[in-house]
DOMAR-74550 format. One record per residue: residue number from 0; residue in one letter; chain; z, x, y of N, C-alpha, C in turn. Coordinates in nm, 4 decimals. Atoms other than C-alpha are relative to their C-alpha. Layout:
# DOMAR-74550
[NUM; a; A; [Z; X; Y]; [Z; X; Y]; [Z; X; Y]] ...
# end
This chain:
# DOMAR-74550
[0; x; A; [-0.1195; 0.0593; 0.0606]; [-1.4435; 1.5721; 2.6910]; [0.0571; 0.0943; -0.1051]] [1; x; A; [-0.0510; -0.1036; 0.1314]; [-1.2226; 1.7654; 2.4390]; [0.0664; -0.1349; -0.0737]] [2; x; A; [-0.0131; 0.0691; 0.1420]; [-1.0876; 1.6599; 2.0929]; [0.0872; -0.1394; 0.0525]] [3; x; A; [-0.0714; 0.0996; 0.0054]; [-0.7873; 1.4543; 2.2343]; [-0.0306; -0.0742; 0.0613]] [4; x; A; [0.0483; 0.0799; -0.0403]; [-0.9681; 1.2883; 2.4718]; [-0.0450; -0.1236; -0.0349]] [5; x; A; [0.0914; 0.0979; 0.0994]; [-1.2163; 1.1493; 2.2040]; [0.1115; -0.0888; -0.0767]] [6; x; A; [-0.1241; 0.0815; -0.0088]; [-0.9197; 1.0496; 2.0299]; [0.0943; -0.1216; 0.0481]] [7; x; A; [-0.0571; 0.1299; -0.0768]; [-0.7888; 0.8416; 2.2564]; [-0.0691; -0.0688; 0.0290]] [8; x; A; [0.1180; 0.0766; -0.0014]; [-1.0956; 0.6657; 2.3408]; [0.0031; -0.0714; -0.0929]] [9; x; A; [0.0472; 0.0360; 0.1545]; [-1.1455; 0.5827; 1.9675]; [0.1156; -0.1196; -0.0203]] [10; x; A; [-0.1298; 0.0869; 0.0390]; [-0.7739; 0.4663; 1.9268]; [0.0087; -0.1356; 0.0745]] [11; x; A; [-0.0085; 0.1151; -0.1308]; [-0.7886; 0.2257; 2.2531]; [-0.0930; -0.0787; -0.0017]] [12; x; A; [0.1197; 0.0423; 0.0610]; [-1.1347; 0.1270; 2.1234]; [0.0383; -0.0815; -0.1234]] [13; x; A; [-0.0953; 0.0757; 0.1044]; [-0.9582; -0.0056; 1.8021]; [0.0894; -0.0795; 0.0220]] [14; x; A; [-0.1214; 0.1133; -0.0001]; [-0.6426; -0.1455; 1.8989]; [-0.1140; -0.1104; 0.1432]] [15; x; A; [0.0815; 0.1023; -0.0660]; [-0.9204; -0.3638; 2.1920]; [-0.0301; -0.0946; -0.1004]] [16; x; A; [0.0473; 0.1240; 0.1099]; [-1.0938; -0.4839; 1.8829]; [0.1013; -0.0701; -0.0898]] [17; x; A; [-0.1406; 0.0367; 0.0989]; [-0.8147; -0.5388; 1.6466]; [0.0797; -0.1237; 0.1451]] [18; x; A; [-0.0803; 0.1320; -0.0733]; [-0.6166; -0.7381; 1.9728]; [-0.1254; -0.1075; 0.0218]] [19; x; A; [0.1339; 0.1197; -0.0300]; [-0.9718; -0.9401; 2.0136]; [0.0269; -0.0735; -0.0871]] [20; x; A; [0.0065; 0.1087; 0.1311]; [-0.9583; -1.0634; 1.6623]; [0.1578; -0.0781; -0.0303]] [21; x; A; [-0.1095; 0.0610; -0.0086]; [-0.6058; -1.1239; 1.6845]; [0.0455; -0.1256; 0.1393]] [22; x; A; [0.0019; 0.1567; -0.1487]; [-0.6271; -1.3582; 2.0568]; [-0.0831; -0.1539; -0.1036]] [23; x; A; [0.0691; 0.1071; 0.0163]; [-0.8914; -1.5443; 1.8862]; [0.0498; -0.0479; -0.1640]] [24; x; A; [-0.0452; 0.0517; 0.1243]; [-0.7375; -1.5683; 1.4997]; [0.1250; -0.0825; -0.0020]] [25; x; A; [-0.1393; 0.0511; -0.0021]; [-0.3880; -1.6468; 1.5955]; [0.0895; -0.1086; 0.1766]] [26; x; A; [-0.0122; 0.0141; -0.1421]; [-0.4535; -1.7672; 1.9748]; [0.1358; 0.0257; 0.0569]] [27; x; A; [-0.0862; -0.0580; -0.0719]; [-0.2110; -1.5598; 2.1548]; [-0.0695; 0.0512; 0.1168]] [28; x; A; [0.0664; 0.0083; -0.1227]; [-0.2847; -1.4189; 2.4658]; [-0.0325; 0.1917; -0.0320]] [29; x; A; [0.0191; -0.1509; 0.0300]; [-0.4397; -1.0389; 2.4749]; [0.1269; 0.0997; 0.0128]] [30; x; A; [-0.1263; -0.1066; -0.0362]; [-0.1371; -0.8684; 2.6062]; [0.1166; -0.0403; -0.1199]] [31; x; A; [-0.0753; 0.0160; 0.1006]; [0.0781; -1.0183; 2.3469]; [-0.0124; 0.0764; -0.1264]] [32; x; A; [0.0908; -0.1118; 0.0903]; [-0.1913; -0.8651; 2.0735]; [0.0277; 0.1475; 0.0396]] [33; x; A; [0.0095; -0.1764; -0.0061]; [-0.1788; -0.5531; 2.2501]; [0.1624; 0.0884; -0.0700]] [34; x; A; [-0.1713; -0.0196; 0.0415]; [0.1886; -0.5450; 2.2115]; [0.0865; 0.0140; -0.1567]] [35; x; A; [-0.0470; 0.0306; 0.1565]; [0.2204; -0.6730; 1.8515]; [-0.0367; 0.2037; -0.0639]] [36; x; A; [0.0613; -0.0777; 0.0806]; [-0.0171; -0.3950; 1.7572]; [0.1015; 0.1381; 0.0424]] [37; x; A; [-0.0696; -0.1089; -0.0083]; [0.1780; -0.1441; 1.9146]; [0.1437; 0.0146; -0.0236]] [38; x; A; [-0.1502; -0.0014; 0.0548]; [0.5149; -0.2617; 1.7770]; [-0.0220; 0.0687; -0.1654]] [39; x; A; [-0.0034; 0.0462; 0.1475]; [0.4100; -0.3100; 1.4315]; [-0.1396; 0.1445; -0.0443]] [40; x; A; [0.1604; -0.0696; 0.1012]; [0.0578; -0.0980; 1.3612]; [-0.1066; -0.0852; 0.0090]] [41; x; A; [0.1018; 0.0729; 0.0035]; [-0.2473; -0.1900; 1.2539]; [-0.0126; -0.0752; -0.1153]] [42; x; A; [0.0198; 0.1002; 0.1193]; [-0.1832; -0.4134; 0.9056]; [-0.0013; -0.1185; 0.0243]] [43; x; A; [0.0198; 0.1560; -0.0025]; [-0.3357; -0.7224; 0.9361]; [0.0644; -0.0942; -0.0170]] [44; x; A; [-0.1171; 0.0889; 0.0541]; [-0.1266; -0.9121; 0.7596]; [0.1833; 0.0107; 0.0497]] [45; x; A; [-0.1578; 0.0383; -0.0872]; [0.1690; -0.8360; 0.9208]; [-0.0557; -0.0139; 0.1506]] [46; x; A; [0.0756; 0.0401; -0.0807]; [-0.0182; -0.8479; 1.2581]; [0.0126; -0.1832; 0.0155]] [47; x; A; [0.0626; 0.1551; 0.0304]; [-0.1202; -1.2080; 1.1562]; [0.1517; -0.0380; 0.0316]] [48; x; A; [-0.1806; 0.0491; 0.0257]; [0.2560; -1.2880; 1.0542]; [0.0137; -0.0313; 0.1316]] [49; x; A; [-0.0591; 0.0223; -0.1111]; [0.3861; -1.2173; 1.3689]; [-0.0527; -0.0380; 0.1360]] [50; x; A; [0.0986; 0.1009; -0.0865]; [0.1552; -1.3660; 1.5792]; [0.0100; -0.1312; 0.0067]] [51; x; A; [-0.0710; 0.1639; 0.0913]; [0.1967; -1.6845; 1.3964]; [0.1188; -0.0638; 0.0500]] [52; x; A; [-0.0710; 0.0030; -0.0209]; [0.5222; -1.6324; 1.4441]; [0.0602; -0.0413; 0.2004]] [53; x; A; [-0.0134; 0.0344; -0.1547]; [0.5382; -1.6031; 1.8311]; [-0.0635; -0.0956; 0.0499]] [54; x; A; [0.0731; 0.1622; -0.0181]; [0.3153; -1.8702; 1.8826]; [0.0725; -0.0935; -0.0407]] [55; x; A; [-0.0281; 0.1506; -0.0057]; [0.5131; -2.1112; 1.7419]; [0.1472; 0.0104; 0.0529]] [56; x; A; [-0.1034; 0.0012; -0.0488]; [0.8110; -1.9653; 1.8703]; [0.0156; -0.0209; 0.1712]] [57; x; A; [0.0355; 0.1001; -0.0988]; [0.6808; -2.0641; 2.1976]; [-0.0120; -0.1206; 0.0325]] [58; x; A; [-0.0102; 0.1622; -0.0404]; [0.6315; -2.3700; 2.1807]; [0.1332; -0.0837; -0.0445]] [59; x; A; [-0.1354; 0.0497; -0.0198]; [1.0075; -2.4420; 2.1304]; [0.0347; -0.0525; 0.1045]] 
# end
C-alpha cells in the first residue's frame, strides 16, 4: 500500500464510525449520515443539528 492509500482507508474508516454514531444518535438512515458528513465535515454538533433536522423534516 502507499501513503495515499493508507489515507484513504483511515478517512473511510472514520467517516463509517462517525455515520454509525450518527444512524444510531439521531436515527437516520446510514446513507443519509454518510452524506451529512460529507456535506458538512466532521463537527459533531453540527452533524447532530442537521440530522435532527432532516429527521423531522421528514416526517412532514
Amino acid at each position: 500500500m502507499n501513503e495515499h492509500t493508507d489515507k484513504g482507508d483511515s478517512h473511510n474508516g472514520a467517516v463509517e464510525i462517525l455515520a454509525g454514531r450518527l444512524v444510531r444518535e439521531a436515527d437516520i438512515s446510514k446513507e443519509q449520515a454518510r452524506e451529512l458528513i460529507e456535506l458538512i465535515g466532521t463537527d459533531w454538533n453540527s452533524l447532530l443539528r442537521e440530522a435532527h433536522f432532516l429527521k423531522a423534516r421528514h416526517r412532514l
